[in-house]
C-alpha positions as CSV (number, residue, x, y, z in Angstrom):
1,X,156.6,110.6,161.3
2,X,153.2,111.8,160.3
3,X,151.3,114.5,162.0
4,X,148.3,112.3,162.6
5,X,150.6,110.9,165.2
6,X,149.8,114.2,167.7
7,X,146.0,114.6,166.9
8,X,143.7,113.8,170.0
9,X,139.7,113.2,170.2
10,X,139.1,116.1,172.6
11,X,135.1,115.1,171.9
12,X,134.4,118.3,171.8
13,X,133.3,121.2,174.2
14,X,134.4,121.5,178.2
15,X,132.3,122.2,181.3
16,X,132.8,122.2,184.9
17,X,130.7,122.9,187.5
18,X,130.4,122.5,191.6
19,X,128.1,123.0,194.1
20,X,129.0,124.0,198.0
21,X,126.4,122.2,199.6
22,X,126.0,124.5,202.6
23,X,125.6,127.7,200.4
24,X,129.2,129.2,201.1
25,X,130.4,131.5,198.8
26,X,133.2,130.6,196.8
27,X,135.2,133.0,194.8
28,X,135.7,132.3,190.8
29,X,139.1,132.2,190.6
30,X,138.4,128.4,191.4
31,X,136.1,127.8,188.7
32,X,138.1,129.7,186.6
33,X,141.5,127.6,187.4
34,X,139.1,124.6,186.9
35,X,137.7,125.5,183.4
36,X,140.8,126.8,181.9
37,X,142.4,123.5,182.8
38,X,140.6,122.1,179.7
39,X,141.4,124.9,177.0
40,X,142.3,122.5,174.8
41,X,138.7,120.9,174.3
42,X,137.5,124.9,173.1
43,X,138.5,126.7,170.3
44,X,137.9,130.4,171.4
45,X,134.7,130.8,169.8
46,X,132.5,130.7,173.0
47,X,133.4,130.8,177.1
48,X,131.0,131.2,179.6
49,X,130.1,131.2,183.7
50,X,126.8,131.1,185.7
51,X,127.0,131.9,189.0
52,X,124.8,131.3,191.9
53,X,124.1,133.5,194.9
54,X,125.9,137.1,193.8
55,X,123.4,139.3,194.2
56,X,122.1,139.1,197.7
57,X,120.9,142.8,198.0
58,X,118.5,142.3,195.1
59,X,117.9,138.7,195.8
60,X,114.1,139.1,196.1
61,X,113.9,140.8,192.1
62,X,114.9,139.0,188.9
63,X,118.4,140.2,187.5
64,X,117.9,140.5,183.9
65,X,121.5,140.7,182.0
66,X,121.4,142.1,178.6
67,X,123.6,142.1,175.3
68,X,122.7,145.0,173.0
69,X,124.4,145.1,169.5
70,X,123.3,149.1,169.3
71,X,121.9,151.9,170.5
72,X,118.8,151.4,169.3
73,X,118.2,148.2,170.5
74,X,119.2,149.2,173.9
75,X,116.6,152.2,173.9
76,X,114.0,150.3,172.3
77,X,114.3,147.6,175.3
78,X,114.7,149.6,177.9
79,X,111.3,151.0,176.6
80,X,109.9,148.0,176.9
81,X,111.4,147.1,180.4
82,X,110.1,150.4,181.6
83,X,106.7,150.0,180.4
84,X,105.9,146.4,181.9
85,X,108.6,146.1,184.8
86,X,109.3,147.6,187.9
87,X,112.8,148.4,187.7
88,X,114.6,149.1,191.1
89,X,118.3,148.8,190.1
90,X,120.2,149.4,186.5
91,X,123.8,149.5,185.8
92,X,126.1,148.4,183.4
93,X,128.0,144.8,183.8
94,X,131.1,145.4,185.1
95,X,134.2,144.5,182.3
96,X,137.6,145.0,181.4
97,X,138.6,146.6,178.3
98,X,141.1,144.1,177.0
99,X,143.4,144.1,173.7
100,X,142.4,140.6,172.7
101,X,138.4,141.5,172.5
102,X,138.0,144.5,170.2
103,X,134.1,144.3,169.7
104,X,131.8,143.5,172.5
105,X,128.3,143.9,172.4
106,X,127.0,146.5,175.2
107,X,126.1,145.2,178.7
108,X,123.6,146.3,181.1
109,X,121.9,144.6,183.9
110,X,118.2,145.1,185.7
111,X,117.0,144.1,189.0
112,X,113.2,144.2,188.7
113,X,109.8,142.6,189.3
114,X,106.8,142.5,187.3
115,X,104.3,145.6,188.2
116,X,101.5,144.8,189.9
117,X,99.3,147.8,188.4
118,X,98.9,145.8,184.9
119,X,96.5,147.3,182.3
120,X,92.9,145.7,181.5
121,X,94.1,145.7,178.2
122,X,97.7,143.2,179.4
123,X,95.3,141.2,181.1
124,X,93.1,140.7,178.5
125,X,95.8,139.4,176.1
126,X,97.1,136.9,179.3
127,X,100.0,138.6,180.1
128,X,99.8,137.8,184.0
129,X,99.4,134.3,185.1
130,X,102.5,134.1,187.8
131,X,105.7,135.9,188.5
132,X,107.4,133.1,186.4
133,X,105.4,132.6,183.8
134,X,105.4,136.4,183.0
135,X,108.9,136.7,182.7
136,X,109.3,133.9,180.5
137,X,107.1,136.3,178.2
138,X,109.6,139.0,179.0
139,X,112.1,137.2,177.7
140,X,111.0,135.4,174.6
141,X,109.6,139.3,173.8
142,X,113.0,140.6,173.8
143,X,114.1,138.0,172.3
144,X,112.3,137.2,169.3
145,X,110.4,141.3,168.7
146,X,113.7,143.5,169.4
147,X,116.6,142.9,166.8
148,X,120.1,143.0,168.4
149,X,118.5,142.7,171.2
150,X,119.3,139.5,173.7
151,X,118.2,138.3,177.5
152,X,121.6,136.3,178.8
153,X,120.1,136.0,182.1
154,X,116.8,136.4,184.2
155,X,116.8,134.9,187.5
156,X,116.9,135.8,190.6
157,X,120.0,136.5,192.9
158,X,121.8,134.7,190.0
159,X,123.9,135.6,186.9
160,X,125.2,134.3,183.6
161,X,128.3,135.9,181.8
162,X,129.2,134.8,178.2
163,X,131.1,135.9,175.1
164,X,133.2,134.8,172.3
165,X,136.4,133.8,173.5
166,X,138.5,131.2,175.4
167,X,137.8,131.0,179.0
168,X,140.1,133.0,180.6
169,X,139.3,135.9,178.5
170,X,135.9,135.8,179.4
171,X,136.9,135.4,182.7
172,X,138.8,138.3,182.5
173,X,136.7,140.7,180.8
174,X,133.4,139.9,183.1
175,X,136.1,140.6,186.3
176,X,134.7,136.9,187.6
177,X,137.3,136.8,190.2
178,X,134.5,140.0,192.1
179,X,131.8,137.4,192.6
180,X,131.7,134.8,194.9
181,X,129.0,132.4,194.6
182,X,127.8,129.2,195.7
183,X,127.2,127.5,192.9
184,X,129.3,127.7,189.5
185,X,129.0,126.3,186.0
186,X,131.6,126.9,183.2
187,X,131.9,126.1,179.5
188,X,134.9,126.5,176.8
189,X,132.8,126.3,173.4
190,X,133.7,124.2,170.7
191,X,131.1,125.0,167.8
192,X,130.7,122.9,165.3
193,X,127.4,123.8,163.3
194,X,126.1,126.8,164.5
195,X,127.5,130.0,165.0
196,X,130.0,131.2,167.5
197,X,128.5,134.7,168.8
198,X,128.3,136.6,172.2
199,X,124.1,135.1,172.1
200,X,125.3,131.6,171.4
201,X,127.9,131.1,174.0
202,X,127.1,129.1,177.1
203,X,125.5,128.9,179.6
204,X,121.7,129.2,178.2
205,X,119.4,130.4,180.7
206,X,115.7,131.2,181.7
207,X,114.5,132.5,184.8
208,X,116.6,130.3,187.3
209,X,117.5,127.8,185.2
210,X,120.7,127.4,183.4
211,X,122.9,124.9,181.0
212,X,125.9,123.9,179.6
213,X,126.4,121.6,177.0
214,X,128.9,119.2,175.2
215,X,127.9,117.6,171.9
216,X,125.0,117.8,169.7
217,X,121.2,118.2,169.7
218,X,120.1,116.6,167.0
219,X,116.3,116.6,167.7
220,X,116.6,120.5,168.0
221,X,113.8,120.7,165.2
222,X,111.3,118.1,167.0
223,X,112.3,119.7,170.3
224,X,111.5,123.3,169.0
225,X,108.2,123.0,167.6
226,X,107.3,121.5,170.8
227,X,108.3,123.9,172.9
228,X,106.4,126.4,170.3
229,X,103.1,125.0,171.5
230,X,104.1,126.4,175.4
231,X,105.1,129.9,174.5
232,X,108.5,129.7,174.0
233,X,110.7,130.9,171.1
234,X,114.3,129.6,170.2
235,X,116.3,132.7,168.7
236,X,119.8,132.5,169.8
237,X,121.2,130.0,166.9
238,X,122.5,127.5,169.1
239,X,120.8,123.8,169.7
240,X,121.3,123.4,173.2
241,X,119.0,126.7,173.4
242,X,115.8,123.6,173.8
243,X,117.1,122.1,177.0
244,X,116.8,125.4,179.3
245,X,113.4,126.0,178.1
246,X,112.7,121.8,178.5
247,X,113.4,122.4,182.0
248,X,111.6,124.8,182.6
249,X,108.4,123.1,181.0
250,X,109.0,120.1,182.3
251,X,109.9,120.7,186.3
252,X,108.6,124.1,186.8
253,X,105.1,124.0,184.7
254,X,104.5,120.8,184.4
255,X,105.7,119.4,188.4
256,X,108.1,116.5,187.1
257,X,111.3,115.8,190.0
258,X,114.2,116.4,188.6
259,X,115.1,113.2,188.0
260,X,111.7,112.5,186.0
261,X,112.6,115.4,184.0
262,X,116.2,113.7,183.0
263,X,114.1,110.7,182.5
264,X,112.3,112.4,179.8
265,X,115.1,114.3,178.2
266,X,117.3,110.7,178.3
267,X,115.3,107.8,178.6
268,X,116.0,104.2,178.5
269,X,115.5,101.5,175.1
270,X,112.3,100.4,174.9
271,X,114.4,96.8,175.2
272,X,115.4,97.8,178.6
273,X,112.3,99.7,179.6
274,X,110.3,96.0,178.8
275,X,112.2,94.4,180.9
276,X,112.0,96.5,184.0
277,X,109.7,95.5,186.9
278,X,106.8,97.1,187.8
279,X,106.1,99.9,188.7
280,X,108.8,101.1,187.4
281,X,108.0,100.2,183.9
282,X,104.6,101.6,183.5
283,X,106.4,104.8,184.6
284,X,108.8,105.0,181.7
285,X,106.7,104.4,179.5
286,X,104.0,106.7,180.4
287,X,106.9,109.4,180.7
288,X,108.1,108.4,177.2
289,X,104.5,108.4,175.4
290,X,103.7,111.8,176.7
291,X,107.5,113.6,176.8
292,X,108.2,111.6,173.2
293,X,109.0,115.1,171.6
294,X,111.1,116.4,174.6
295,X,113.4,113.3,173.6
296,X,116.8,114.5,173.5
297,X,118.8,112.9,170.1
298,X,122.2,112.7,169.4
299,X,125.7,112.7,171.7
300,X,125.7,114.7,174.6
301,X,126.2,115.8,178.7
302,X,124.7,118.7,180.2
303,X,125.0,119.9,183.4
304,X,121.7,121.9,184.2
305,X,121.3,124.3,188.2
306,X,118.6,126.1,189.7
307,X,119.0,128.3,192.8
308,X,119.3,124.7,194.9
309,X,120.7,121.9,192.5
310,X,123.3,121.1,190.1
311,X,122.9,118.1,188.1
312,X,124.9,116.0,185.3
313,X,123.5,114.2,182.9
314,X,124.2,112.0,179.7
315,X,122.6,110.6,176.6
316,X,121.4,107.4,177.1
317,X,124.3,105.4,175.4
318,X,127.1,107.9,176.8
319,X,128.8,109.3,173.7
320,X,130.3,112.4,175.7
321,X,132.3,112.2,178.9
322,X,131.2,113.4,182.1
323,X,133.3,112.7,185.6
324,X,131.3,113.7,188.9
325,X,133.6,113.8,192.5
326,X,132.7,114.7,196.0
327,X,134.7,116.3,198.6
328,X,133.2,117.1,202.1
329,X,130.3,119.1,200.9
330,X,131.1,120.5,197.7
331,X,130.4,117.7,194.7
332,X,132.2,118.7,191.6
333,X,131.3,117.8,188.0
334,X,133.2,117.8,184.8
335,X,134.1,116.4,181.3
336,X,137.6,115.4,182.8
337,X,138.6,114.1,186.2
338,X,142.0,116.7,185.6
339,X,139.8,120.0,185.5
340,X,138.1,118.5,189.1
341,X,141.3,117.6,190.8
342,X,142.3,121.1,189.4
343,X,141.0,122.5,192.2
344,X,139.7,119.7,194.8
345,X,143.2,117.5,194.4
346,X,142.1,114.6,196.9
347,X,138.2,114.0,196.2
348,X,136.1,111.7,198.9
349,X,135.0,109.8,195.6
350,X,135.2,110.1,191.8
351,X,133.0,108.5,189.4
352,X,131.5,108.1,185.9
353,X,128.0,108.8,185.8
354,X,126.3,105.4,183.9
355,X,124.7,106.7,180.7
356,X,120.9,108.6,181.3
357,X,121.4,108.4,185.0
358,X,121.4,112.2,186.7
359,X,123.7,113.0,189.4
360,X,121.7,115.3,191.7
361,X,123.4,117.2,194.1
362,X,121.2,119.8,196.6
363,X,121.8,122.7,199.2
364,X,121.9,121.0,202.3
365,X,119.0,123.0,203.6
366,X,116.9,122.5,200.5
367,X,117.4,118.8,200.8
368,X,116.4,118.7,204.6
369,X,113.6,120.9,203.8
370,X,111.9,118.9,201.2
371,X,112.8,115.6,203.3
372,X,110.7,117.1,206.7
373,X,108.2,117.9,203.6
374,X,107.8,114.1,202.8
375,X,107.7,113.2,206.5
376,X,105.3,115.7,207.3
377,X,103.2,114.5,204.1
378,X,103.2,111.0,204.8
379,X,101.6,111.1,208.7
């Protein structure tokens, strides 16, 4: 019989991610059981996690984590970091030295703020416009002016933890099973044009936001010199690189929901926006006419968090898979129903997200927050 016979469309990369709605810690060995579950859709070039709500002593100060491919790079940044950043905790990541990873870059990690005792001369040159805003300019600095030098991370009382290898060796190595956290994300890499390198794993991250992606970007050039015009500077290789900084353009700078922000990324045909009522019609098309460059092109699903959301998205004909399941108050999302049952065996309800249409799930608090906003708003 011939080989072919055994081959299976694995469509590519795997992610996982869930959210415990009432901000309970929960320890990685479950997103690491969940993750691993889909090995076969990686193929050890890139494994990642994010995690959500590990750093509660140094919540209030951004936790930059760094990959340094030398000595030089590392002194040169922490020049930098020195000079323009208040800097009230440094350490190395914690990692095991394992036989199956022989070359790691080095690790270190920052808990700082930006000083408030900025020179004329950073002011002149618009360094300081907010917290946010001047980090981003942290980053993209280190980034695109310090070779071997890369930001993995820069949020606050959050972390991302990436590096060439399958899953569980990541896992391993970064010790994942220390942190608890209340929201996860998880990706096993399968690269397919672009490099597989500790900077181009997944998840991609800026400030609080981070991604993981199946599939292909294939807009990445349109999507780039857009984002160019905002400040921002892609440097890691990878095309998925676009959607973290997206997100933060489009919901953080720019005010868009969430949803309004997926809307943009993946929006309808204009066959089916004609045909909507309105007003739901002159919406999408005033989001498409004004976000037509932030367009995402080609197959994929992303799952995209911040410090109070996780949310799943697809392209807007579905060409990857994504599976989304509730269980009491933790909602689970994945490429395949197996990696969620994994580790919630008897879900409330499973479901396939309709092509372009987020799932949105929020911290219970944040949600009944921003509901007693609207109330309050509307009398």
């Amino acid at each position: 019989m011939s080989s072919w016979h055994f081959g299976k469309d694995i469509s590519g990369c795997g992610l996982v991610g869930f959210l415990q709605r009432r901000g309970e810690g929960v320890n990685g060995g479950v997103i690491i059981r969940a993750i691993c579950h889909m090995d076969e859709r990686g193929n050890g070039l890139g494994a990642g996690f994010a995690a959500y709500g590990i750093y509660p002593e140094y919540k209030e100060f951004y936790a930059l984590h760094l990959m340094y491919e030398d000595m030089v790079a590392l002194s040169r940044t922490e020049s930098f970091i020195q000079e323009n950043l208040h800097v009230e905790h440094q350490e190395q990541i914690p990692h095991r030295h394992l036989p199956s990873i022989k070359e790691h870059p080095r690790l270190r990690r920052y808990f700082v703020r930006p000083k408030r005792d900025l020179s004329e001369a950073q002011l002149a040159r618009g360094l300081w416009v907010g917290e946010d805003d001047y980090m981003v300019r942290i980053v993209m600095t280190i980034n695109r002016e310090i070779p071997g030098a890369f930001v993995v991370s820069s949020g606050k009382n959050m972390g991302a933890f990436k590096g060439v290898g399958f899953p569980e060796q990541m896992a391993d190595f970064f010790r994942i099973e220390d942190y608890d956290a209340y929201l996860w994300t998880a990706h096993t890499r399968f690269p397919t044009n672009t490099p597989g390198w500790w900077g181009g794993a997944h998840p991609f991250t800026i400030l609080d936001w981070s991604i993981v992606h199946n599939g292909e970007i294939s807009s990445y050039g349109i999507n780039r010199r857009y984002l160019e015009m905002f400040g921002y500077h892609c440097t890691l290789q990878t095309d998925t690189e676009v959607v973290a900084y997206l997100l933060d353009l489009l919901i953080r700078r720019h005010g868009l929901s969430k949803r309004l922000a997926c809307m943009a990324l993946s929006p309808p045909l204009w066959e089916e926006i004609d045909r909507m009522p309105e007003p739901q019609r002159g919406l999408c098309r005033a989001i498409r006419m004004v976000y037509g460059s932030a367009l995402l092109n080609g197959p994929f699903a992303i799952l995209f968090a911040d410090s109070h959301s996780l949310v799943g998205l697809n392209d807007r004909i579905k060409l990857r898979p994504l599976v989304a399941a509730v269980a009491g108050d933790s909602v689970y999302m994945a490429s395949e129903e197996s990696a969620i049952r994994a580790i919630c065996p008897e879900p409330d309800r499973v479901w396939a997200p309709k092509a372009g249409e987020p799932v949105i799930a929020t911290l219970k608090e944040y949600a009944e927050d921003h509901e007693d906003r609207c109330q309050r708003a509307s009398l």
